[in-house]
C-alpha positions, 0 to 999 in steps of 0.5 A: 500500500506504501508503495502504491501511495509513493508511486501516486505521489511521484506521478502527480509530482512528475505529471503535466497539469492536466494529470495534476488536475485529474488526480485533485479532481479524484482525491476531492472525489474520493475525500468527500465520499469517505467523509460522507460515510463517516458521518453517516455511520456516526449520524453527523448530519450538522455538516454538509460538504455539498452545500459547503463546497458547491456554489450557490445561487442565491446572491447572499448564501454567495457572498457569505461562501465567497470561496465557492465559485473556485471550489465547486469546480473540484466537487463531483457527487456521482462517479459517472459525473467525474469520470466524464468530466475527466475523460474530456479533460483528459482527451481535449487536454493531450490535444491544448498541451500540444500548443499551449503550456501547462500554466496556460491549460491550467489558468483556463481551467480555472477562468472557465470555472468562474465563467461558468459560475458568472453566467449561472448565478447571473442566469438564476437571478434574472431569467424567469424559467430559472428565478422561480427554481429553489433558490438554496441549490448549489451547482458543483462539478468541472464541466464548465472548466473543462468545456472551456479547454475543449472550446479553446482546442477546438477554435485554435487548431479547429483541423485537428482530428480525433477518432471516434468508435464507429464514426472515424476520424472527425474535426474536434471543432465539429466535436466541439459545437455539438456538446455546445449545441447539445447543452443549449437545447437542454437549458430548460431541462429540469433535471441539471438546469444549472449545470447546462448554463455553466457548461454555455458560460465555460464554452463561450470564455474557451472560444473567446481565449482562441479567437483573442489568442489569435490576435496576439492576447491571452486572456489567462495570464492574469489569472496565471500571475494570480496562481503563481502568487498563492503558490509562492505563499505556501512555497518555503523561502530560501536565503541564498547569497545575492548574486548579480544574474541577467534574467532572460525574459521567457517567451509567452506562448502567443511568441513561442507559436509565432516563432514557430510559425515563422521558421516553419514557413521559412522551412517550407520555402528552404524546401520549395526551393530545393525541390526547383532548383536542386541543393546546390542553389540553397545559399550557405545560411538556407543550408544551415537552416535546413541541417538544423530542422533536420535535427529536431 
């Protein structure tokens, strides 16, 4: 069992943030059911975790749990509800990280969630199908958070395909808009009415983080400065001799893409070039160029 804990350990220390989320995500999960049945078997019923930890949509029960807009985004009640959620996030996941940073699938996972929350608590206490619901139920799970990593894979590299059973290979932007099409037509459904509204609300903000990424802005790095200032609290400081040191200023992920970009483009008429004319009309730094690309 020590073994096994050790190897869930390393693996989460070793693990991209997609992996990091996932394995919070199921300790949440796995936490909250041993609580309930300890409370259960021991008749405790003064506490419930659910309602603590799910936010709400009442305006005043929300302020006085000002914490749950980010801790429901963990929360899953059902297994089924976890692992749904999971697999997208991992599917959808595997494909951000093939162009974005951890931080940045991070950051989104955490804007999404209050996307979703805005939208649902906005939704409840102003459209007249959902105000006169009960107004002491609280919405949990990552759906939101996870549909804005799906949205943003899906509209920044909207020709990448998966392969599904029985279907074979299809654009995860076709993917993409039928789960948002499909939530769209169940916001009158009684049985999860809040859930579909935050899952169009985390939607929308991954659309909007592709269509800004484009232009050159990323709308996550806030909220990436934001997390890295909360871990740097509970981060020990260590005293180390001052030493002068030139920082090098690390490439966002919008330059990092752009850079590549270019030298692929540079790669590509290298190549045009040669398959004309033949090597011998390359110049010296084109030749360069091309042994180098070789040897990535």
């Amino acid at each position: 069992m020590a073994d096994f804990i050790e190897k869930l350990k390393h693996s989460y220390r070793t693990g991209s943030v997609m992996t990091r989320l996932i394995f919070i995500n199921v300790f949440v999960f796995i936490t909250l059911k041993i609580i309930n049945v300890i409370f259960t078997l021991f008749n405790i019923y003064a506490v419930d975790l659910i309602m603590l930890l799910g936010v709400p949509s009442h305006i005043p029960l929300l302020i006085n749990k000002i914490w749950t807009p980010i801790t429901y985004m963990f929360v899953h009640e059902g297994f089924l509800h976890l692992l749904f959620n999971m697999l997208w996030l991992y599917w959808f996941g595997q494909i951000f990280m093939q162009y974005f940073t951890g931080r940045t699938l991070g950051s989104l996972y955490v804007l999404g969630g209050l996307a979703g929350a805005t939208l649902y608590v906005i939704a409840f206490n102003t459209i007249p199908y959902y105000t006169q619901m009960e107004r002491g139920s609280v919405m949990i799970g990552a759906s939101a958070a996870v549909m804005a990593i799906v949205m943003g894979a899906a509209f920044y590299r909207p020709d990448v395909q998966l392969n599904l059973l029985l279907l074979g290979p299809i654009k995860i932007v076709y993917i993409a808009i039928f789960a948002f099409v499909l939530d769209f037509l169940s916001l009158g459904d009684s049985m999860n009415p809040g859930g579909h509204v935050a899952h169009i609300g985390g939607a929308l903000l991954g659309y909007f983080f592709a269509i800004q990424y484009k232009k050159g802005s990323d709308i996550t790095r806030w909220v990436g400065n934001m997390i890295d200032w909360v871990i740097g609290l509970f981060k020990p400081r260590r005293h180390t001799p001052k030493m002068k040191v030139n920082h090098a200023r690390n490439e966002t992920d919008w330059e990092y893409n752009k850079r590549k970009h270019t030298e692929q483009e540079e790669i590509d008429a290298i190549l045009d070039k040669l398959k004309q004319s033949g090597y011998s009309s390359l110049s010296s730094e084109e030749k360069r160029k091309l042994f180098d690309a070789s040897k990535k």
